[in-house]
C-alpha positions in Angstrom: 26.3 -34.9 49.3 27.4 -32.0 47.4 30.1 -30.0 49.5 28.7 -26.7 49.6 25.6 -24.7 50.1 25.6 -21.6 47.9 24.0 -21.5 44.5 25.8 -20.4 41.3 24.2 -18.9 38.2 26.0 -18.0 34.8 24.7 -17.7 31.1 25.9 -17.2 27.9 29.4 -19.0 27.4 29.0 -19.2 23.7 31.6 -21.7 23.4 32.6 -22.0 20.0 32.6 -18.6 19.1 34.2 -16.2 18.1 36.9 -18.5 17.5 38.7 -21.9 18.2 41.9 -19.6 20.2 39.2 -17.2 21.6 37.1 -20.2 22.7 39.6 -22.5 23.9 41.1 -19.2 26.3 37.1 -18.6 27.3 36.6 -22.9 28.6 40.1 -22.3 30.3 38.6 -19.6 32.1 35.4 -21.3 32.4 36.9 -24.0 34.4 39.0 -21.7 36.5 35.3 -20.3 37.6 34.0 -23.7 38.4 37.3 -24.8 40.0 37.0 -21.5 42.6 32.9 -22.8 43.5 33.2 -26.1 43.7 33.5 -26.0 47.4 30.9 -24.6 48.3 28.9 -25.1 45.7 25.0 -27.1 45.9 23.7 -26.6 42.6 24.8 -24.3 39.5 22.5 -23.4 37.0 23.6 -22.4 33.3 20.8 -20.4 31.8 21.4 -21.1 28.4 23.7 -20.4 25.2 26.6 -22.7 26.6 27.4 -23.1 23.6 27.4 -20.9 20.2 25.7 -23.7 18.6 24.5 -27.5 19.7 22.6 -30.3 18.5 22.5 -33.9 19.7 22.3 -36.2 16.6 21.2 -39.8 17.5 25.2 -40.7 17.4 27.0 -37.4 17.4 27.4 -34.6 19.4 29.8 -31.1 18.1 33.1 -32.1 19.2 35.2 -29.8 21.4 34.6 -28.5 25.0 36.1 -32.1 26.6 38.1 -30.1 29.6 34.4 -28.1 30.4 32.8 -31.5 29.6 35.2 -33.3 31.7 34.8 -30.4 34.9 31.1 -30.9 35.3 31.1 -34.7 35.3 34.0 -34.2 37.9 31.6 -31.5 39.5 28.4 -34.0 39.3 30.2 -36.8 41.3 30.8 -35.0 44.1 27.2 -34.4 44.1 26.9 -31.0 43.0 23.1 -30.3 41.0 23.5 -29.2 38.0 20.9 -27.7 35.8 21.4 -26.6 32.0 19.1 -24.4 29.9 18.1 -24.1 26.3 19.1 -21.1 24.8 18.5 -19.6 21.3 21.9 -21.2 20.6 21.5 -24.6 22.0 18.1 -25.1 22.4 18.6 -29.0 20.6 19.8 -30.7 23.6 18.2 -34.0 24.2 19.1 -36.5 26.5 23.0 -36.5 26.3 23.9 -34.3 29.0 21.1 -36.4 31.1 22.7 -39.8 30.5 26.6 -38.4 30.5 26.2 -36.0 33.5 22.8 -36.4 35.3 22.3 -33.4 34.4 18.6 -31.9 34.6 17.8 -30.3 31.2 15.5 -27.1 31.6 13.0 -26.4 28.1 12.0 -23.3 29.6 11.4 -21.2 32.8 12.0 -22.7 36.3 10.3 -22.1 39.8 11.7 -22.6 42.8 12.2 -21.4 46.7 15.4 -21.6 48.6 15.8 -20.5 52.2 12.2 -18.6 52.1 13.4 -16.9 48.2 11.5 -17.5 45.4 13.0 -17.8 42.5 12.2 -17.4 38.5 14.5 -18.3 36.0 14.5 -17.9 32.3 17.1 -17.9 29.6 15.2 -14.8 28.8 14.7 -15.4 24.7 11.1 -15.1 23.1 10.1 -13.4 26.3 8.1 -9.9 26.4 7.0 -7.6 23.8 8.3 -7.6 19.9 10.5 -9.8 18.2 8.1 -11.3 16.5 10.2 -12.6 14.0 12.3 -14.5 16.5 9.0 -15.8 18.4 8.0 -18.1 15.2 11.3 -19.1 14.8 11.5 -20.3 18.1 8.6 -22.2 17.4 9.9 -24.0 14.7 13.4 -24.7 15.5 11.6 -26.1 18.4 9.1 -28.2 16.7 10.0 -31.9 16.3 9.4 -32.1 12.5 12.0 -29.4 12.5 14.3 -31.4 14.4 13.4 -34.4 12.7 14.4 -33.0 9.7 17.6 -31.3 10.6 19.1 -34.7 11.8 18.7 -36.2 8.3 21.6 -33.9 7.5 25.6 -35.4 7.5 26.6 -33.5 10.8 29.8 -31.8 8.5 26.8 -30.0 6.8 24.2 -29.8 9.3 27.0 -28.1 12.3 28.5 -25.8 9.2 25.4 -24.5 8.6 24.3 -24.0 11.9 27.8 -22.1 12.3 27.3 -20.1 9.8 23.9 -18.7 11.3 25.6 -18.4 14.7 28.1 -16.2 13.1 24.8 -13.5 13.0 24.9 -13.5 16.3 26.0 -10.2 18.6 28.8 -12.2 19.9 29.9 -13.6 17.0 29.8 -9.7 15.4 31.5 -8.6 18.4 28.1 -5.9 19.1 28.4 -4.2 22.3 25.2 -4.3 24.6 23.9 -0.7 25.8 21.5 -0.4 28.7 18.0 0.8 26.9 15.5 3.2 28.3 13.5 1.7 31.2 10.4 1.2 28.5 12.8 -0.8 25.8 14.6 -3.3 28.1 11.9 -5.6 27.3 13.0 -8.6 30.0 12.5 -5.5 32.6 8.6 -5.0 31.2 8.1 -8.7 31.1 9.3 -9.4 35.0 7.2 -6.4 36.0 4.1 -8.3 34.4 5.2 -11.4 36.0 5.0 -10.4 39.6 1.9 -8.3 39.2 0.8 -12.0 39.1 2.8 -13.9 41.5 5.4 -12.8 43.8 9.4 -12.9 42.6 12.4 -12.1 45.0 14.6 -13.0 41.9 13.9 -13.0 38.3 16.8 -14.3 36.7 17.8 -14.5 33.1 20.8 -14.7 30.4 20.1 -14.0 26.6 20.8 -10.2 27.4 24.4 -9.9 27.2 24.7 -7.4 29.7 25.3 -8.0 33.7 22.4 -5.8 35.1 21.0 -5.7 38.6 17.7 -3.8 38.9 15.1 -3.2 41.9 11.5 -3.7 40.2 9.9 -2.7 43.5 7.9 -4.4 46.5 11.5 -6.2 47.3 11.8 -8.1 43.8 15.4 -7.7 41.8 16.2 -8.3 38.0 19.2 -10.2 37.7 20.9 -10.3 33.5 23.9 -12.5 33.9 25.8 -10.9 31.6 27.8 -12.8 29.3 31.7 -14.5 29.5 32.9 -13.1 26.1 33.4 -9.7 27.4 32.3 -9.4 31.1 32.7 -12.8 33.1 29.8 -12.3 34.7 28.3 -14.7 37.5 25.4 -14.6 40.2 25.4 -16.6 43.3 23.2 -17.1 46.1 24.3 -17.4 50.2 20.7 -18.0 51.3 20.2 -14.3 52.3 21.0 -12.5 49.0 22.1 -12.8 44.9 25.2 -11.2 44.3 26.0 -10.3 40.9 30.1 -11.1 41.0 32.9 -11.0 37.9 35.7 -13.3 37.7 39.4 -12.7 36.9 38.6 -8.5 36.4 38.3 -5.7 39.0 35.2 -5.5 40.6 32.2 -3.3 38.8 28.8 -2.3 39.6 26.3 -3.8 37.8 24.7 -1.8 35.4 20.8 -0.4 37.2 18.0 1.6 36.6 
């Protein structure tokens, strides 16, 4: 049984970037975080772009990351649930993480209540309107022939190129993340389309880069998780409310509209 009851949310690790120093000081951190949970922690869910870049070939998997690799198999024996997401970084995870760690592999959005809260979670990539561009990439990159394809490639090749696209990225580029008018922060449009449908207390995502907390009305709350290059941002749940916390720097508001 796992030792605690609260649940933990964090996205956006990007381990591997910027660079080896900056991600080796960023997995020490990492495991200070999941050292200060694991009591009472029931489940943690990583909402995607663990790491700057991933792919499971048949035989291989990126080395690196064996002290955070090490802490959640530590972390899954005591019972503790945990759930990883595909993010636009690591969205090629297989069945590795499932056989190592028993972990449960989430392709897309989950739903789920806890103590009479209902939940939606989301990396938050490819969701709401524009970015078209991105949208049919996600589609291939997604595709099996794609995948197929990419793991023909010597992993020294395959993971440098993959490195070198990563190095697009905002982290990577070291791009600061602004809050946006209330029409532009497009994961803010899509939740408010989502519980014109069906009824959200939390719609929680990564992707964003920024730690926001914002009241869409009728009781629901946008939760961004931020990102652990810059903020060491974190969410966790009592069974009453979602705190949006930071680790290891003085307490801030969340950013709101």
């Amino acid at each position: 049984m796992p030792p605690g009851n609260k649940l933990y949310f964090a996205s956006d690790f990007h381990l591997g970037a910027v660079s080896y120093a900056s991600s080796r000081e960023r997995e020490d951190r990492i495991i200070r975080w999941l050292d200060m949970i694991k009591d009472d922690a029931a489940e943690i869910y990583l909402l995607g772009d663990i790491f700057d870049f991933w792919f499971e070939y048949k035989t291989v998997v990126p080395k690196g990351y064996i002290r955070f690799l090490g802490k959640l198999a530590q972390l899954a024996d005591t019972g503790i649930k945990l759930y990883f997401f595909k993010g636009n970084h690591d969205m090629w995870m297989f069945d590795y993480f499932e056989k190592e760690l028993g972990v449960t592999i989430i392709p897309n959005e989950l739903i789920f209540e806890r103590d009479g809260k209902k939940f939606y979670l989301h990396h938050g990539d490819g969701l709401g309107p524009g970015d078209g561009k991105y949208k049919i990439l996600k589609k291939i990159f997604r595709s099996k022939i794609c995948q197929w394809l990419f793991a023909r490639i010597h992993p020294n090749l395959g993971v440098g190129i993959a490195n070198m696209w990563s190095r697009q990225s905002r982290i990577e580029g070291g791009r600061n993340e602004h809050l946006r008018t209330h029409q532009h922060e497009w994961l803010v449009s899509y939740s408010k389309d989502v519980i014109k449908t069906t009824y959200y207390d939390y719609l929680i995502y990564g992707h964003r880069h920024l730690p926001l907390d914002i009241d869409l009305g009728g009781g629901s709350r946008y939760i961004n998780l931020g990102e652990w290059v810059n903020y060491n941002t974190y969410a966790v749940f009592d069974g009453s409310n979602v705190e949006l916390k930071y680790f290891e720097k003085t307490e801030e508001s969340a950013t709101s509209l």
